[in-house]
C-alpha positions, -999 to 999 in steps of 0.1 A, spaced: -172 106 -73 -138 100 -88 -111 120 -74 -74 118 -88 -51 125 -69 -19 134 -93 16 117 -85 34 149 -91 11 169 -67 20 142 -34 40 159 -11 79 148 -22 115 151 -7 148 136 -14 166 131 17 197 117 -6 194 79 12 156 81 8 133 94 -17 99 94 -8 66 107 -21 34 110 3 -1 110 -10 -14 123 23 -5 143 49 31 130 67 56 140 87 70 176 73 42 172 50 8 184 52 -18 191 37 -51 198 46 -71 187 14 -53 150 17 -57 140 51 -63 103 39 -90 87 27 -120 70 50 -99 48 73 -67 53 47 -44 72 66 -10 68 43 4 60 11 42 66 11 66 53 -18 97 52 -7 131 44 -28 157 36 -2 195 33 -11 213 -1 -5 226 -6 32 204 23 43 170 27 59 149 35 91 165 30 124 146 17 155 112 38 159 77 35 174 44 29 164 8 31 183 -27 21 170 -17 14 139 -25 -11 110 9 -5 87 11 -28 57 43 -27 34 46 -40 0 78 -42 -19 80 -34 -56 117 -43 -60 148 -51 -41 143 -62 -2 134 -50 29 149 -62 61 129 -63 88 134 -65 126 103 -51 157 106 -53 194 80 -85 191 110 -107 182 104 -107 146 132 -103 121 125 -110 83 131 -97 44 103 -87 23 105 -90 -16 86 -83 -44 54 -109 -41 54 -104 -2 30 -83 19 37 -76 55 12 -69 83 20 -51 116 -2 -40 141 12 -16 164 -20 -14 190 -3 -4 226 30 -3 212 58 -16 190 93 -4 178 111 -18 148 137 -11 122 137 -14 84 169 -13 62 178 -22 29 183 -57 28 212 -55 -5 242 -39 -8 239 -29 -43 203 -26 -55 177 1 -40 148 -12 -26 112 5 -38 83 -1 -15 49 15 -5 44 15 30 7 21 42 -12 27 72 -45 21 79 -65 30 110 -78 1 133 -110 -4 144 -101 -5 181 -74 14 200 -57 -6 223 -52 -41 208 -24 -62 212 5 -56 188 11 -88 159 30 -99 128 19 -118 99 38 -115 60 29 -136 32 36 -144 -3 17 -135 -34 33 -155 -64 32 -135 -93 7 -157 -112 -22 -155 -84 -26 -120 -98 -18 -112 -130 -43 -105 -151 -67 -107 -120 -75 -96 -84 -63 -113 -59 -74 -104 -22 -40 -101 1 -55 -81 30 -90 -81 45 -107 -82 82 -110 -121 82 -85 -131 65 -102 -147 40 -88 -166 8 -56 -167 24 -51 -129 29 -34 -110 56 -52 -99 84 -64 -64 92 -85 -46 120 -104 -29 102 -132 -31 77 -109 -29 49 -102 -56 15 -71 -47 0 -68 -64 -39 -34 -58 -59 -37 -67 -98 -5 -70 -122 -20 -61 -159 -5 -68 -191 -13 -43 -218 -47 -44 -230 -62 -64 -203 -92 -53 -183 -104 -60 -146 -136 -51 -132 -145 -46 -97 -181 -42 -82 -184 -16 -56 -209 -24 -27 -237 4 -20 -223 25 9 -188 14 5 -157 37 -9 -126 28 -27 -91 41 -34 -72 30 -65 -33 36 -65 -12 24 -96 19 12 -85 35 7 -115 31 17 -151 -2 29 -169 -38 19 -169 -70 37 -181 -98 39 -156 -133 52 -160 -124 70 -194 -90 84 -175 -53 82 -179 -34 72 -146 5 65 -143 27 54 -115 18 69 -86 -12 82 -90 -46 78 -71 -83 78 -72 -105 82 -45 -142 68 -56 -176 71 -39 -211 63 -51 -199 42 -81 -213 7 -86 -182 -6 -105 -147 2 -113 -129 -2 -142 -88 -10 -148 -75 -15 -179 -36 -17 -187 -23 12 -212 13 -9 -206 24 -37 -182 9 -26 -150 6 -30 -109 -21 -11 -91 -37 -18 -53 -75 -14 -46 -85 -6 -13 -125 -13 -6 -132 10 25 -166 11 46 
């Protein structure tokens, strides 16, 4: 199987201080056919004007990972941490009994583009953490690199839940492959630009959801940045 899921069909609305697109269900959106994908629960890409963002809110049971595309994203949670994320970095919060925090545009001037992505734990009930990291530029272009997974592996965060996340920046003409374990699923979501995948054209925010295929491959139609998620 090799679903696409279209950028122009996610549900969209322009609040004015935030534009946002949502691949699944969320918030005043829903949809039934896109409730997420295996433990997948969100895909949001959000563009948030400069000195504007989310005030203080809660979160339960809840693997949430942001990932900047440009600008800077300021950071602050009822666990004491307070932080920017940038391009490069990915951020890790597990909201298990219970967390608040705030995001807000860390400039003045520039918007700040991000995806922000949930993912449903294994276990209810854990205690809430914090982990962010840095992804220099170089340890994926032109290759996978592993920034999220259930061990932590390779120097990736750390999820709860059977889940790799790999992010790939492509130049033009370059191809990745991926092999896809028996039994296991994956989502594709290009973050930027263009790539050709199994014979089809896919542009900035579009998807794929993939079943029963042995390998996947991404190549770059223009300088690209897409996220693979390998779900059980």
């Amino acid at each position: 199987m090799f679903q696409i899921r279209r950028a122009a069909e996610r549900g969209h609305f322009n609040h004015g201080w935030l534009d946002t697109y949502h691949t699944f269900s969320f918030a005043d959106y829903y949809n039934p056919r896109f409730m997420g994908f295996r433990d997948l629960r969100v895909i949001n890409e959000d563009k948030v004007e400069p000195g504007q963002g989310f005030g203080t809110h809660g979160h339960r049971d809840m693997e949430i990972i942001t990932y900047v595309l440009e600008g800077a994203l300021a950071h602050k949670d009822s666990m004491g941490n307070g932080s920017a994320i940038r391009p490069g970095d990915v951020q890790r919060m597990s909201a298990g009994t219970g967390v608040t925090h705030s995001e807000f545009n860390h400039s003045p001037e520039e918007w700040v583009h991000l995806l922000q992505i949930w993912i449903l734990p294994k276990k209810t009930g854990q205690t809430p953490s914090y982990e962010q990291k840095n992804f220099p530029p170089e340890s994926m272009q032109d290759r996978w690199r592993l920034v999220a997974s259930p061990d932590g592996r390779d120097g990736s965060v750390t999820v709860h839940q059977d889940v790799d996340l790999w992010a790939a920046r492509l130049s033009q003409g370059t191809e990745l492959q991926m092999k896809l374990k028996s039994g296991r699923h994956a989502w594709l979501q290009v973050a930027r630009g263009a790539v050709q995948s199994q014979d089809e054209k896919l542009s900035q925010g579009d998807g794929v959801a993939i079943s029963d295929e042995k390998e996947l491959s991404v190549r770059g139609l223009e300088d690209a940045e897409v996220l693979l998620f390998d779900l059980n």
